[in-house]
NUMITI-650104 format. One record per residue (C-alpha): residue in one letter; x, y, z negated. Coordinates in Angstrom, 1 decimal. Layout:
<sites>
site res: A, u: X, v: Y, w: Z
...
</sites>
This chain:
<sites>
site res: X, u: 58.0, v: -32.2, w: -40.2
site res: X, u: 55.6, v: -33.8, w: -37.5
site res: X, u: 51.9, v: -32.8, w: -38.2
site res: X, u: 49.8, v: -35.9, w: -39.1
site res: X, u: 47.6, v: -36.8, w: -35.5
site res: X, u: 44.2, v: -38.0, w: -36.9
site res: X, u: 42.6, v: -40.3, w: -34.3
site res: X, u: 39.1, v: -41.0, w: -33.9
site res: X, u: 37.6, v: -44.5, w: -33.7
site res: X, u: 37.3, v: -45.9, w: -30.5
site res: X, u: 33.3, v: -46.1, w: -30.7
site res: X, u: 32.7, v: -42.6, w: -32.3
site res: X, u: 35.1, v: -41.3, w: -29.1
site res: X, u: 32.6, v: -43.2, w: -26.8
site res: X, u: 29.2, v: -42.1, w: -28.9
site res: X, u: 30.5, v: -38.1, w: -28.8
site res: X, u: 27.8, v: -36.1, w: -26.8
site res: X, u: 29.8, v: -34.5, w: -23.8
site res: X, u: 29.8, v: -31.0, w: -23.6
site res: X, u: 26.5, v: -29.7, w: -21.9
site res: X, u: 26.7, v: -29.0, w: -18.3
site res: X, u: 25.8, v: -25.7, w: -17.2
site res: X, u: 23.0, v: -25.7, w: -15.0
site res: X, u: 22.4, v: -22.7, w: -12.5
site res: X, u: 18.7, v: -22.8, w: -11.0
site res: X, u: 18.7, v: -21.1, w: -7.2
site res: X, u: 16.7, v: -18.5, w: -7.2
site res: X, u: 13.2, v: -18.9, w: -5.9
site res: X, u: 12.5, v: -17.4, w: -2.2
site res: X, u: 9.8, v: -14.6, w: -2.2
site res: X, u: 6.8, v: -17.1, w: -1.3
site res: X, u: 7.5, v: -19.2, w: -3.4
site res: X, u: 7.2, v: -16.8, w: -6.0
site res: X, u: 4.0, v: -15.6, w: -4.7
site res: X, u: 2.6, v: -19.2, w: -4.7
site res: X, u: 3.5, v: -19.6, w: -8.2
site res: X, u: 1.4, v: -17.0, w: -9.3
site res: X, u: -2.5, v: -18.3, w: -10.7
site res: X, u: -4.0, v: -15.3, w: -9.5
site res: X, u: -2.4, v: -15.6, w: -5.8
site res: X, u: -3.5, v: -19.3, w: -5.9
site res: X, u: -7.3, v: -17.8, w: -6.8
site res: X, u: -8.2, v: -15.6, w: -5.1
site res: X, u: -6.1, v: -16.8, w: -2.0
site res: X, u: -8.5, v: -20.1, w: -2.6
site res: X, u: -11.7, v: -18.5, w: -3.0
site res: X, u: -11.1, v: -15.9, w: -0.4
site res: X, u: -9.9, v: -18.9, w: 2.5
site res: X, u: -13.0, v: -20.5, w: 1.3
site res: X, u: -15.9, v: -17.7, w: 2.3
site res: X, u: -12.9, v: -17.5, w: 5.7
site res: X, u: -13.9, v: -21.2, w: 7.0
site res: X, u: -17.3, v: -20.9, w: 5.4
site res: X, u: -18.0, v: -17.8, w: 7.8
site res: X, u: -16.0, v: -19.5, w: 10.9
site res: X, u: -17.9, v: -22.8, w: 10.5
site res: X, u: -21.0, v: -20.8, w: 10.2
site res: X, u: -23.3, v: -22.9, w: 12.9
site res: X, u: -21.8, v: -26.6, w: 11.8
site res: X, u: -23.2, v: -26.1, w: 7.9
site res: X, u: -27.0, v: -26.7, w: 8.4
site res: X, u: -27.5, v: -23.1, w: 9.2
site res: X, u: -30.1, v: -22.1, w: 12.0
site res: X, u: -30.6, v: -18.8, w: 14.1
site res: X, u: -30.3, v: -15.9, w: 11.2
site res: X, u: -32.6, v: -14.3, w: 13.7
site res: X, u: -35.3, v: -16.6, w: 14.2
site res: X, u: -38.4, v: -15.6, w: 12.7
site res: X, u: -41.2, v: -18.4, w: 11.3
site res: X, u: -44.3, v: -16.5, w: 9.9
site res: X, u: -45.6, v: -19.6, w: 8.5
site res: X, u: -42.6, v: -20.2, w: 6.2
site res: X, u: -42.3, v: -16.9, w: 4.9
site res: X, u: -41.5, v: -16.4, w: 1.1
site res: X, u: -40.2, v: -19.7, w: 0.5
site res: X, u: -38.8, v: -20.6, w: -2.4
site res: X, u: -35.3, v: -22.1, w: -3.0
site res: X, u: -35.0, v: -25.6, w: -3.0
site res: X, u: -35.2, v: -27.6, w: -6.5
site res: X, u: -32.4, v: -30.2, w: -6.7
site res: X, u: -35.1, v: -32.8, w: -6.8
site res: X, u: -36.0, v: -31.2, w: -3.4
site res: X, u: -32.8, v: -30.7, w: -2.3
site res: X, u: -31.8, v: -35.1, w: -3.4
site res: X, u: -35.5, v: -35.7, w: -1.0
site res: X, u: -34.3, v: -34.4, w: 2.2
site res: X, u: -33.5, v: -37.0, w: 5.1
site res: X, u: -30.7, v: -35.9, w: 7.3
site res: X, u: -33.3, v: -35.8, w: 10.2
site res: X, u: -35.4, v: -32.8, w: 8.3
site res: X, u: -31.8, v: -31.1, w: 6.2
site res: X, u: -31.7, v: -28.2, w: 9.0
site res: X, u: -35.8, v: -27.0, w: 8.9
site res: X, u: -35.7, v: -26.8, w: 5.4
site res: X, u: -34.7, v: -23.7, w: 3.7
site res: X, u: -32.4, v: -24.1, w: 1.2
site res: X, u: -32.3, v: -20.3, w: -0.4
site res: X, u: -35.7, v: -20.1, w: 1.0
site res: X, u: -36.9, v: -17.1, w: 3.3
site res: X, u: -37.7, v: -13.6, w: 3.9
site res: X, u: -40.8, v: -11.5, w: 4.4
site res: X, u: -40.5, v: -12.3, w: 7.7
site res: X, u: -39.8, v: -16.6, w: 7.8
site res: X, u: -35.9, v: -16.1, w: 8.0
site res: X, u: -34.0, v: -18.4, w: 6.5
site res: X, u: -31.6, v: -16.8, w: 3.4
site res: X, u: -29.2, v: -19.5, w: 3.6
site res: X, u: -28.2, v: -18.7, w: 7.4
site res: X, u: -28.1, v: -14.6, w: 7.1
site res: X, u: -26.4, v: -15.3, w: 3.9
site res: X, u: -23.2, v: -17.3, w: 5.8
site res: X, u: -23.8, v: -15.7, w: 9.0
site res: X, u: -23.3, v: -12.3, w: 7.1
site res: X, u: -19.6, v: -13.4, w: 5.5
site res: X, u: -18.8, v: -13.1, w: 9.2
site res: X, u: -19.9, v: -9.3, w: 9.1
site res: X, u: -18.5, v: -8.6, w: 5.6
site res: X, u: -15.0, v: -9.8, w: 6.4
site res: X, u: -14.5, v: -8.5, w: 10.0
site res: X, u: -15.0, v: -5.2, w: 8.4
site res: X, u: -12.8, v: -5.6, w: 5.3
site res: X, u: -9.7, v: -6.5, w: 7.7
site res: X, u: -10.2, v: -4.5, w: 10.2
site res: X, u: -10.6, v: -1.2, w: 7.9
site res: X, u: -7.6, v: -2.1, w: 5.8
site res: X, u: -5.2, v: -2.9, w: 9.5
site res: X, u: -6.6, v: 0.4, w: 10.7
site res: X, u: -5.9, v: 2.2, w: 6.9
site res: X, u: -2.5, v: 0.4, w: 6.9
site res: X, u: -1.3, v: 1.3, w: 10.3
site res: X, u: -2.4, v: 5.0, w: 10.2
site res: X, u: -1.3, v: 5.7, w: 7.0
site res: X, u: 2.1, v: 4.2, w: 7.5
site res: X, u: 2.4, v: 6.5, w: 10.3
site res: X, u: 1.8, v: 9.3, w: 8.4
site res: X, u: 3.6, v: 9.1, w: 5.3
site res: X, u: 6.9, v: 7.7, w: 7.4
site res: X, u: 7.2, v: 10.6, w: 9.0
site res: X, u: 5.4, v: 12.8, w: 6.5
site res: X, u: 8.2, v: 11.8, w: 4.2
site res: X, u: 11.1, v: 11.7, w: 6.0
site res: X, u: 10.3, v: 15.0, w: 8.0
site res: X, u: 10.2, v: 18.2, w: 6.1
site res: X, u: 8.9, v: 20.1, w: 8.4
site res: X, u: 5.7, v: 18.4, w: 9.1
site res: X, u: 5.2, v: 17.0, w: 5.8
site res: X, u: 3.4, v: 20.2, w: 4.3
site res: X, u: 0.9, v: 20.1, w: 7.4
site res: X, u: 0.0, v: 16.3, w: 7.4
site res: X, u: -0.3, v: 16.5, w: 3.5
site res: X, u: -2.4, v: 19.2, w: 3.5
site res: X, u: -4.7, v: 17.4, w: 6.7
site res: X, u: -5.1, v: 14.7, w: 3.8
site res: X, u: -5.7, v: 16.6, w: 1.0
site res: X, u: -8.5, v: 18.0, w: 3.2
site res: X, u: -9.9, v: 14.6, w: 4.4
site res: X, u: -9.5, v: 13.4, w: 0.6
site res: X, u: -11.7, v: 15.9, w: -0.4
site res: X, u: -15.1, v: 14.7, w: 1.5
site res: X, u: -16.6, v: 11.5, w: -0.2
site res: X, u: -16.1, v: 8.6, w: 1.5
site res: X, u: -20.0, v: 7.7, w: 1.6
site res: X, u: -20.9, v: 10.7, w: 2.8
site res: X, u: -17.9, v: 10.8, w: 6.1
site res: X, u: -19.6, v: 7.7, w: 6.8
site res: X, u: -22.8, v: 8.4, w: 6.8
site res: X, u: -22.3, v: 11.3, w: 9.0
site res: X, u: -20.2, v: 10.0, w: 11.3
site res: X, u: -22.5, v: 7.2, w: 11.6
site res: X, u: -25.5, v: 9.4, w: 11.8
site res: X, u: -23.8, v: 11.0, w: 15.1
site res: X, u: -22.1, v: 8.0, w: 16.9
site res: X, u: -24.7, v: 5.0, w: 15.4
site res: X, u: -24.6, v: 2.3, w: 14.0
site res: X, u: -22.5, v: 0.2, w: 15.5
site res: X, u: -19.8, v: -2.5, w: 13.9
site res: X, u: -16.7, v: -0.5, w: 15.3
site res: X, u: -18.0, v: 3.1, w: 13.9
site res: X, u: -18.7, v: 1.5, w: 11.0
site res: X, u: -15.3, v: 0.1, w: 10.4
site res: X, u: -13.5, v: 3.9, w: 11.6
site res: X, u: -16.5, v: 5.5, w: 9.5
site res: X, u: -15.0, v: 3.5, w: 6.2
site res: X, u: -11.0, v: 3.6, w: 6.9
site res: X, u: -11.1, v: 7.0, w: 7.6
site res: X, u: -11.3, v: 8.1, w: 4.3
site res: X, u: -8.5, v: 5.5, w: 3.3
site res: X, u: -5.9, v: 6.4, w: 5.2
site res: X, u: -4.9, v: 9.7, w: 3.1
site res: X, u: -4.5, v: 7.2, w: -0.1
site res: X, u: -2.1, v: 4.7, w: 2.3
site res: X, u: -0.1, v: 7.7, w: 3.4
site res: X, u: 0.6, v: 9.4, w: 0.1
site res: X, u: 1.9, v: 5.8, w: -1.2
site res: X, u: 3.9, v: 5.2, w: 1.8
site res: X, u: 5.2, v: 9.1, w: 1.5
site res: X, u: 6.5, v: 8.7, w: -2.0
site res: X, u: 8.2, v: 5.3, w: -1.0
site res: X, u: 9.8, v: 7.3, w: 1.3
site res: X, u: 10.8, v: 10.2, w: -0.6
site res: X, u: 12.6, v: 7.9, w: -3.4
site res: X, u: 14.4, v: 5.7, w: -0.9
site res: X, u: 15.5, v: 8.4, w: 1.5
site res: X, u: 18.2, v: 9.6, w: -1.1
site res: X, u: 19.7, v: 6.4, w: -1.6
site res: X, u: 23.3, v: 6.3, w: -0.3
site res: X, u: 22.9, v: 3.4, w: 2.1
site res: X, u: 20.3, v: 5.3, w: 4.1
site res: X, u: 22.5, v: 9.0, w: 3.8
site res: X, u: 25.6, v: 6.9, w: 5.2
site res: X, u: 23.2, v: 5.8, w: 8.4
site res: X, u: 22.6, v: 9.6, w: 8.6
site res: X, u: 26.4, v: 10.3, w: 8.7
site res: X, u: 26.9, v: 7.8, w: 11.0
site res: X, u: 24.2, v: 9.7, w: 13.3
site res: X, u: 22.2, v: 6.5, w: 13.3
site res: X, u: 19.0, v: 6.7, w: 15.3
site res: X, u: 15.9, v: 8.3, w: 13.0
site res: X, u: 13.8, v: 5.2, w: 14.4
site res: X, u: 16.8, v: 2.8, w: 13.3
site res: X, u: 16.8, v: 4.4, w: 10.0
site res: X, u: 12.9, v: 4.6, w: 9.3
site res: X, u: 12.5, v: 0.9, w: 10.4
site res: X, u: 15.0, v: -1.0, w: 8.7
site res: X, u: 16.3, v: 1.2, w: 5.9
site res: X, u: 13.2, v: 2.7, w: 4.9
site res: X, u: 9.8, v: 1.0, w: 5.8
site res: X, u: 11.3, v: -2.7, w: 4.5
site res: X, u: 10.9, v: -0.6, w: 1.1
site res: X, u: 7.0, v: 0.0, w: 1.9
site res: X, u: 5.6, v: -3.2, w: 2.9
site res: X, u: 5.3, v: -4.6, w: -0.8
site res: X, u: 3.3, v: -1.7, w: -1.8
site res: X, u: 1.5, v: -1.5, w: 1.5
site res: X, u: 0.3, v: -5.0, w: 1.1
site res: X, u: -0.5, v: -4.2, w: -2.4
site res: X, u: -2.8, v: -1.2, w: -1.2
site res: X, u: -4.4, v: -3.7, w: 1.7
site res: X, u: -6.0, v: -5.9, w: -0.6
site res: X, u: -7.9, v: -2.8, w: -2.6
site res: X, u: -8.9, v: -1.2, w: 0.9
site res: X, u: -10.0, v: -4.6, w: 2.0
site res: X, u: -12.2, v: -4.9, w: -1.2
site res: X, u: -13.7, v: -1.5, w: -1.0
site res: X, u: -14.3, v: -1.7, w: 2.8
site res: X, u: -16.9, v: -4.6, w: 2.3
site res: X, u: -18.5, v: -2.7, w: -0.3
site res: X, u: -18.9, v: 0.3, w: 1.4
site res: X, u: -20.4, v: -1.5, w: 4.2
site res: X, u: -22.8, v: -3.2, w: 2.0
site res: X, u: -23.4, v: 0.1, w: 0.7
site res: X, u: -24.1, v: 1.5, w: 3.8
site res: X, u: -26.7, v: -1.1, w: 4.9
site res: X, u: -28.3, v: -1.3, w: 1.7
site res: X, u: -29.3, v: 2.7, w: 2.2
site res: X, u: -30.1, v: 2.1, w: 6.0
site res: X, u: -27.6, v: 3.9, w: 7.4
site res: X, u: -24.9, v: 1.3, w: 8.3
site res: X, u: -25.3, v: -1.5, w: 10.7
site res: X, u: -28.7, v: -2.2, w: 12.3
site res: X, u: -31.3, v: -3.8, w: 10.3
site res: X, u: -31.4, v: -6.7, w: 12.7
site res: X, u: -28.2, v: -7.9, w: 12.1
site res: X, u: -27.3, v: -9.9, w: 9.5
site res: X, u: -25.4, v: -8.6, w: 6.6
site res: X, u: -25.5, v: -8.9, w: 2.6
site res: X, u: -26.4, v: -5.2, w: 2.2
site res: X, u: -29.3, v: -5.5, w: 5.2
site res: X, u: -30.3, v: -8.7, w: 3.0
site res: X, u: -30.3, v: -7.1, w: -0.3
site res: X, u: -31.8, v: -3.6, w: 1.2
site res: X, u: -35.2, v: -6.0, w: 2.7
site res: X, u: -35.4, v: -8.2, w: 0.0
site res: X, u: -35.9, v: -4.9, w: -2.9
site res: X, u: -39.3, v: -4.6, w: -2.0
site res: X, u: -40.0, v: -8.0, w: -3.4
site res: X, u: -37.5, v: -8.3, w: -6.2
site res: X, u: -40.0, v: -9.2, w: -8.8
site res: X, u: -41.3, v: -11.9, w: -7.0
site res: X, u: -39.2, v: -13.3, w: -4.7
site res: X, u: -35.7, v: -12.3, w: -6.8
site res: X, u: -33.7, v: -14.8, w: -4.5
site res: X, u: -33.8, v: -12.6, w: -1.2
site res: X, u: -31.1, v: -10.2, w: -3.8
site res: X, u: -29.1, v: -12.9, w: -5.8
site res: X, u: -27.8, v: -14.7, w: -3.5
site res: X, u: -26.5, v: -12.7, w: -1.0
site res: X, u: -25.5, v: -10.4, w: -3.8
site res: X, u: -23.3, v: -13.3, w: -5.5
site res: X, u: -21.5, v: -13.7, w: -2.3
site res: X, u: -20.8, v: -10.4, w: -2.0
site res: X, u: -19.4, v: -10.0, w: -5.7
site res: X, u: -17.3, v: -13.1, w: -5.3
site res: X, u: -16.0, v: -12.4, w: -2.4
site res: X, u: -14.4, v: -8.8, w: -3.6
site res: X, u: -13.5, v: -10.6, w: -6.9
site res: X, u: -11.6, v: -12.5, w: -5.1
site res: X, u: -9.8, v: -9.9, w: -2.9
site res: X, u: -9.0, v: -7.9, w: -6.1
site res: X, u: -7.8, v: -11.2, w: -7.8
site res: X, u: -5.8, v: -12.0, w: -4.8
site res: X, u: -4.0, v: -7.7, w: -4.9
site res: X, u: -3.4, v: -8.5, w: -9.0
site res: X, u: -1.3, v: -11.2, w: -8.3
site res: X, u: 0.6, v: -9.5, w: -5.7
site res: X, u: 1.3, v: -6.7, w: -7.4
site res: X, u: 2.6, v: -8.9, w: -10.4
site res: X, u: 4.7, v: -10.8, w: -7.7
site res: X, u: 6.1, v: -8.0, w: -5.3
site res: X, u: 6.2, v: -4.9, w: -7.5
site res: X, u: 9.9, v: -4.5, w: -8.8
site res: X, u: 7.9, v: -3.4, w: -12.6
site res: X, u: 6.6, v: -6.9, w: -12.5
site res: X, u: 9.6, v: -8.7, w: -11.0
site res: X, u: 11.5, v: -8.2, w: -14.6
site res: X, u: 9.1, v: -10.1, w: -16.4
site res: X, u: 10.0, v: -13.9, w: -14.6
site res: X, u: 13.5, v: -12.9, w: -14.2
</sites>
């Protein structure tokens, strides 16, 4: 016997949903990744902002941070009913965060000294970063010479960073570049014990013993088996050393033993304007809110990395 076929109407065969089509989403490339993240896109935006506001430093109404004017000393900020008064021909003589002690305009040693603050900041955490990947690469990978380099940087972790600097720039002076060695100094031992246990996990992974076997070059092996592995965590570290750096240096020239007092930076700034805190507070604030936003946004920018590169993270978005 011949099973009974049940056919479906013609219009409920056409009104059937069709099976769903599986739909595969490519992966997303590692910037994009890093783009999606809100803290990336915050701090990266705050950050490039106080970048161009310190390159365009002479084209946004600023005048010599130098220049003295005794007879405009202790000016106030401008009131916004000051600020809507000004003609275009009088903008630049006016002071908008008002002045010093000594007739100096706030406003331009306030942008002028982003210029200071972020040369140092990436130049301490290239200096940190290239010394201390050095180190813990061959640290490391080298058994020999990793108990003596380990034990260098125990010894150099030991002295507080304030106080390296201040003796090293009590001896060599106050220049910008011992500055900067004066501050990465003291980061370099943190850099190299990161990149040293990178190394130490990745160096007993079977692709990089099968390069040994193969008597691969050591500088073949460290460069694109092993140091590939660091730079996530090396950019990582950057963005903290970056963000110390410009506090230290602030630091420094708050106390009076970091740049010269002539020069304009937030902590020189800060450091003149205490005297008169009570009655002129703006000679603090202000440089002291560009300060703070500026290594809020540095450690905003290093969260979102971390989210984005570390492998811990990478399991939550995929």
């Amino acid at each position: 016997m011949k099973p009974i076929q049940t056919l479906m109407p013609e219009s409920e065969a056409l009104s059937a949903p069709a099976p769903a089509a599986v739909v595969r989403r490519k992966p997303l490339k590692l910037w994009q990744r890093v783009l999606q993240n809100g803290a990336v896109r915050l701090g990266g935006a705050i950050l490039l902002l106080f970048i161009l506001m310190a390159l365009c430093a002479p084209w946004l109404g600023t005048i010599d941070p130098l220049a003295l004017d005794p007879g405009s000393a202790n000016l106030l900020p401008l009131t916004h009913a000051e600020f809507n008064s000004l003609s275009g021909e009088t903008f630049q003589h006016f002071f908008l965060m008002g002045s010093d002690s000594l007739g100096r305009d706030i406003w331009s040693r306030t942008v002028y000294g982003a210029r200071v603050s972020l040369t140092v900041g990436i130049s301490v955490a290239l200096l940190a970063l290239f010394f201390g990947m050095l180190i813990g690469l061959f640290g490391g990978y080298f058994r020999r010479i990793d108990s003596v380099l380990m034990r260098i940087m125990d010894g150099v972790m030991a002295i507080p960073g304030i106080l390296f600097a201040i003796s090293l720039v009590a001896l060599f002076g106050g220049t910008l570049l011992t500055v900067v060695v004066a501050i990465a100094i003291p980061e370099i031992p943190r850099v190299a014990r990161l990149v040293r246990s990178v190394v130490l996990a990745v160096r007993e992974e079977p692709y990089v013993e099968a390069a040994i076997s193969l008597d691969t070059p050591t500088w073949k092996i460290l460069l694109r088996h092993i140091l590939p592995n660091a730079i996530a965590p090396l950019i990582i570290q950057g963005t903290y050393v970056c963000a110390a750096a410009i506090l230290v240096e602030a630091i420094l020239s708050f106390l009076g033993v970091g740049l010269p007092a002539d020069m304009a930076t937030w902590g020189n700034i800060m450091a003149e304007g205490r005297a008169q805190f009570n009655e002129y507070p703006h000679n603090v604030l202000f440089p002291g809110i560009f300060l703070a936003l500026t290594v809020l946004a540095v450690n905003i920018l290093g969260d979102g990395l971390r989210d984005t590169l570390d492998p811990k993270f990478n399991k939550r978005g995929s």
